[in-house]
N, C-alpha and C positions, 0 to 999 in steps of 0.2 A: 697911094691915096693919103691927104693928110688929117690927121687927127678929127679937126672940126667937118671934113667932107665923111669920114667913116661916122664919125658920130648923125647924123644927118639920115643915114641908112640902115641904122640900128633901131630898135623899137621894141616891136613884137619879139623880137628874140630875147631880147633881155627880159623881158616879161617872162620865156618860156623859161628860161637859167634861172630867176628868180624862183618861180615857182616848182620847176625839180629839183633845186636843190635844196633836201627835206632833212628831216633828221634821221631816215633811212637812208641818205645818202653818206651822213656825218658817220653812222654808226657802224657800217658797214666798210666804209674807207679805215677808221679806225681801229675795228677789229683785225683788217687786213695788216694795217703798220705794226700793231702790237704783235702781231703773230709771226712776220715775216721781215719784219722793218720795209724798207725800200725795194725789195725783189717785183713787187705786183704794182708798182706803176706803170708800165706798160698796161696792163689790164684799163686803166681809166682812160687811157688815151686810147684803146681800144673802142672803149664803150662810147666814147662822145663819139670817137665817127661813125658807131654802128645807130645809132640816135640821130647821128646828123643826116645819114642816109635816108631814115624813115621818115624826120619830119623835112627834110626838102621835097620826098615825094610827097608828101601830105599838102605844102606850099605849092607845087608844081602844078598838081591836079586842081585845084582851086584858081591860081591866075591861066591857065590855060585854058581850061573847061567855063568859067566863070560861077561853077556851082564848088559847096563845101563836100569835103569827103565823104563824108557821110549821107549827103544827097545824092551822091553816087553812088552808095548801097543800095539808098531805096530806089532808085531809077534803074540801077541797071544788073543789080543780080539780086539770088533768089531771098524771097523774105527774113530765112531763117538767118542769114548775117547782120543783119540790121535788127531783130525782135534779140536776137543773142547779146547785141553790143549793148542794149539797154538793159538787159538783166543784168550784165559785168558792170555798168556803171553801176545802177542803184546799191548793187552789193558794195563796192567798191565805194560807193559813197558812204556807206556806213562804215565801215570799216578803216578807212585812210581816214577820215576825217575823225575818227576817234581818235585815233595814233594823235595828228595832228594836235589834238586837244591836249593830251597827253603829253605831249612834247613841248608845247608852249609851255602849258603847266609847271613843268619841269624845269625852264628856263626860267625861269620868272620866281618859282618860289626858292632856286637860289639865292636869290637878290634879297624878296622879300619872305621869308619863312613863317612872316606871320599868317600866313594865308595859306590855305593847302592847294597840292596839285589839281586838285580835282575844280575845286573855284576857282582859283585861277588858268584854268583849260576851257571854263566854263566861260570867264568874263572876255578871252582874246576871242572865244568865236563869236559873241554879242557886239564886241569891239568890230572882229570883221566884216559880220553880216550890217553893221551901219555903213562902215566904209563905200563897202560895196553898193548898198541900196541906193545912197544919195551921191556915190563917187560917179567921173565921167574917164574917158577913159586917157585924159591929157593929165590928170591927177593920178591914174592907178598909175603909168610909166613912171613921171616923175617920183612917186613913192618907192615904187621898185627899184628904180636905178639909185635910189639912196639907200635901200637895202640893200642891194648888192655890194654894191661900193662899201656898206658897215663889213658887211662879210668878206670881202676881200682884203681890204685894208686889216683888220683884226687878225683872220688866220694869216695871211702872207708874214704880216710882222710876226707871229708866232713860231713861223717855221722857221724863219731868217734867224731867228735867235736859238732854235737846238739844231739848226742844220747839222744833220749829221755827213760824213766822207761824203765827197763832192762825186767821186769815184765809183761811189753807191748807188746816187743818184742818178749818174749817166749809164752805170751797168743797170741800172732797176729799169729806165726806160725805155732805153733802146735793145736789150737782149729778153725779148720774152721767154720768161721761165716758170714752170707749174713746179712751187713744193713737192715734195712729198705732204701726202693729206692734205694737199691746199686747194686743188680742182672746187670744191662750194664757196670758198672762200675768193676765187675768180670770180667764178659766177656769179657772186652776189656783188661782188666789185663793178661788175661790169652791166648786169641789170639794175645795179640802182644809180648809175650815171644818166641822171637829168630826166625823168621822170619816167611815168606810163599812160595811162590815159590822157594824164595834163596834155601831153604834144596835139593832142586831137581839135586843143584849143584855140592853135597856134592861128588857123586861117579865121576866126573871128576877131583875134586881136589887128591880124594883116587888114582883115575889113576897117576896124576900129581907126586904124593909122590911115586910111584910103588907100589902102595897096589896094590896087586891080587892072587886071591887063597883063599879056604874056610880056611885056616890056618890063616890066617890075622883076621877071624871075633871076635877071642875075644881083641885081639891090637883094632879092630874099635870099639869093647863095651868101652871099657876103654878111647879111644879118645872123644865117644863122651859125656861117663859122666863126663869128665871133661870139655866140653865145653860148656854144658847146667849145671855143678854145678856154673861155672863160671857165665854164664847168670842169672840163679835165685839168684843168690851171688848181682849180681851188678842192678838187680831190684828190690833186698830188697834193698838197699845200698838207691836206689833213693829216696824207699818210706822215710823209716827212716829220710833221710835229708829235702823230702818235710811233714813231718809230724810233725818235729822239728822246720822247720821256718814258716810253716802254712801259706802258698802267698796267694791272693787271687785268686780265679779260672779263668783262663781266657783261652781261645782258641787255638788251633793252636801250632805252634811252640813256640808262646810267654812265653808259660807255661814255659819254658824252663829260660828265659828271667826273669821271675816273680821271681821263684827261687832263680837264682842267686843273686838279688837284695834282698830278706830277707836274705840271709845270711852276709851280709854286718853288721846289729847290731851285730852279733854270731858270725864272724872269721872277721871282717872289710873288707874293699877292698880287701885286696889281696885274702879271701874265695872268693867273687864274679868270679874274675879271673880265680882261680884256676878251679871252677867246669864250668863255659863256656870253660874254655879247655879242661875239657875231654869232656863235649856236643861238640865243635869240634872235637876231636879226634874220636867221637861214630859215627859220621854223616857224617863224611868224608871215614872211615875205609868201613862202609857201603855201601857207594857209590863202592869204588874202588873191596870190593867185586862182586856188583853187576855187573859192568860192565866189570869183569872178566868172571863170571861164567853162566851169562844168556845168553849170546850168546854160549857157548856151546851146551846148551838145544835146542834151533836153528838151529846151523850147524849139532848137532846129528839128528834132527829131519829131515832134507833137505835132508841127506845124506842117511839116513836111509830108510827112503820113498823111495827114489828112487835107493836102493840099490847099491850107489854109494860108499860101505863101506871100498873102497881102501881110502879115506880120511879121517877116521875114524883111521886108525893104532895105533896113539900114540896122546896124547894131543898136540902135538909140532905141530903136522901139522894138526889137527884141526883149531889151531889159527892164521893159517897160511893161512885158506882157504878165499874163496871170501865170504860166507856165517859167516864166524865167523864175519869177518872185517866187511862185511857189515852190520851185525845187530850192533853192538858195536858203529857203525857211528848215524846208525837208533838211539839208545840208548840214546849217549852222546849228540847229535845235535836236531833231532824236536822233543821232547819235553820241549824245551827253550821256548817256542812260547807259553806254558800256564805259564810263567812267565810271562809275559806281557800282555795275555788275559783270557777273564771269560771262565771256563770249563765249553762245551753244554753238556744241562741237561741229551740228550740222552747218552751222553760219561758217564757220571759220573751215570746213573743209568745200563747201560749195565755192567759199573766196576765191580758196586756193587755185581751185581747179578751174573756174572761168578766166582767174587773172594768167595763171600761168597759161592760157591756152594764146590771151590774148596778144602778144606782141610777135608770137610767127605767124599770125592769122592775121594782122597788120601787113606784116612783111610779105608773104604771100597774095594778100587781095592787093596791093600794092604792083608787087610786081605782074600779075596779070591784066590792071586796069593801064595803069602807065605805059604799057608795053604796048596797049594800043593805038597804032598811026591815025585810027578812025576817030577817036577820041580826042586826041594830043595833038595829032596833027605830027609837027615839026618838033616839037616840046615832049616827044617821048622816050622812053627810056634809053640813054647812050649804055654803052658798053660798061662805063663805070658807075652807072644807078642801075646796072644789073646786078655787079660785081657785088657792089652793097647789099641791095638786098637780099639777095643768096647766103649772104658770110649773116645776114640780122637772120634770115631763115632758118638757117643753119646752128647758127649759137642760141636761139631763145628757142628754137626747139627742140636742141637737146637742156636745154633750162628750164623746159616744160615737163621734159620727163623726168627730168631729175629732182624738181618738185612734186610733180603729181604723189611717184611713187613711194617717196619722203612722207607726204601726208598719209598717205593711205598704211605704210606699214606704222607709220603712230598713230593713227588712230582707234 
């Protein structure tokens, strides 16, 4: 396929890369490089296909059913999956979309320090939620794919210049290996490769583009392995760089911060620069994703329920409704307020516990709905979207346990 014909069948997926890739992906990749250098790339190229698994069947279900995933909770199993997945968002929305805040923040008042994190975490998401409000969605692509493009172009060149033994790099990728003490350090390599919730948002962008019809499902195969080769592309990309300037380990968004600042003996100042700009460009793309496409899940869910699916027609008047706007306001505005205050413990362990429950409960209602011929028809689960799912089942819920129980013995 040539260049300008791949490009043509790309879209929604780059929106999804755009939007997973957070500064919990950034910081997480580069915990891993500093701790281990190149050993745990294998891990990211793990993770995009365990991602790519769950949202192709998320794509699948949608062109072949003609309804969104989550109308196939509420239609076809029992309430509680559906009243569950809107508690995990709303938390989830508070809570990511702080970070979010936090992390623009943090990119930005490198640049400009006369402003603190906290206003400037404050002004990217007013920034956002304008974007968003009066953006269509032939503007959000094109905006995305010039963020992507900042964030590849920035770290790739970063890595190209501390590339460390070339030797390292083909042993790191191709021979999977767990540390010693490194097993959470996978795991988080590997759950924070290209989002969580966001993929759920993938079949209204596929609307947005006018995908529809089981004919579009191999265009959606093809979109979305270039959006997760691209993901595991630009979290090798991170390790490599933080493996090469070796920061020291520190917390939080800073890692980010620590980074740039070894790179300064290796590319001088203007490296430093360069890669806190694609870390803004990563952190920002994300947001605007987010605050695009989680309120869909919301007004689909509002409208749905209440069979009110004359407002469902087209994306245009989804975003149009009091449900869309209103949760995007809910979104962009109170969760500012844990910018300036401590997360209650209650909040922050209820997170824990529905987020971590959510991506094998994905993987699971996945593989039982897909698997239906009655449903799918011809378009249902082959041997290798079982394979998948089982291995997503498998590692996010031993990922689940190994969270839960992480919270609960600190709390």
């Amino acid at each position: 396929m040539k260049g300008s014909e791949l490009l043509k069948v790309t879209g929604p997926g780059i929106i999804v890369a755009a939007t997973g890739l957070g500064a919990g992906d950034i910081v997480a990749a580069s915990v891993a490089g500093a701790q281990f250098g190149t050993t745990l790339l294998w891990a990211v190229l793990f993770g995009g296909l365990l991602k790519f698994g769950l949202t192709e069947g998320i794509g699948r279900w949608q062109l072949a059913t003609g309804t969104t995933l989550l109308e196939g909770w509420i239609d076809k199993l029992p309430r509680f999956f559906s009243w569950y997945f809107l508690v995990y968002m709303v938390l989830w929305t508070f809570m990511v979309a702080a970070a979010m805040m936090a992390a623009c923040g943090l990119a930005a008042y490198a640049f400009f320090p006369g402003v603190s994190v906290a206003w400037w975490g404050v002004l990217h998401a007013l920034v956002a939620l304008v974007i968003v409000w009066f953006g269509i969605y032939k503007a959000l692509e094109a905006a995305m794919k010039f963020f992507i493009g900042l964030m590849f172009i920035t770290v790739l060149y970063c890595a190209a210049r501390v590339l460390p033994d070339a030797g390292a790099i083909i042993s790191g990728t191709l021979l999977p290996r767990v540390p010693d003490d490194g097993m959470a350090y996978v795991l988080g390599v590997i759950g924070g490769v290209g989002g969580s919730i966001t993929i759920m948002s993938y079949g209204y962008w596929m609307r947005e583009a006018g995908w529809h019809g089981k004919e579009k499902i191999p265009a959606m195969r093809i979109d979305l392995a270039v959006a997760y080769g691209l993901t595991a592309l630009f979290g090798m990309a991170i390790i490599i760089v933080s493996a090469g300037v070796q920061p020291e380990v520190v917390s939080g968004n800073n890692m980010a911060l620590a980074v740039a600042d070894q790179l300064v003996p290796v590319m001088g100042e203007n490296g430093k620069w360069i890669f806190l700009f694609g870390f803004w460009g990563a952190v920002f793309s994300s947001m605007i994703g987010v605050w695009h496409g989680v309120p869909y899940l919301f007004a689909n869910y509002i409208y749905h329920y209440r069979n009110q699916t004359y407002f469902l027609k087209s994306p245009s008047n989804i975003s149009r409704t009091n449900a869309y706007r209103g949760y995007l306001v809910y979104l962009a505005i109170l969760p500012m307020s844990l910018l300036a205050l401590e997360r209650p413990v209650w909040v922050v362990i209820t997170y824990a516990v529905t987020g971590a429950i959510f991506m094998p409960l994905l993987a699971a209602l996945l593989f039982y709905m897909n698997n239906s011929r009655q449903w799918l028809l011809e378009h249902a689960n082959s041997w290798k979207s079982r394979t998948l799912l089982i291995l997503c089942l498998l590692v996010f819920g031993y990922l689940m346990i190994v969270q839960v129980a992480g919270y609960f013995k600190s709390a």
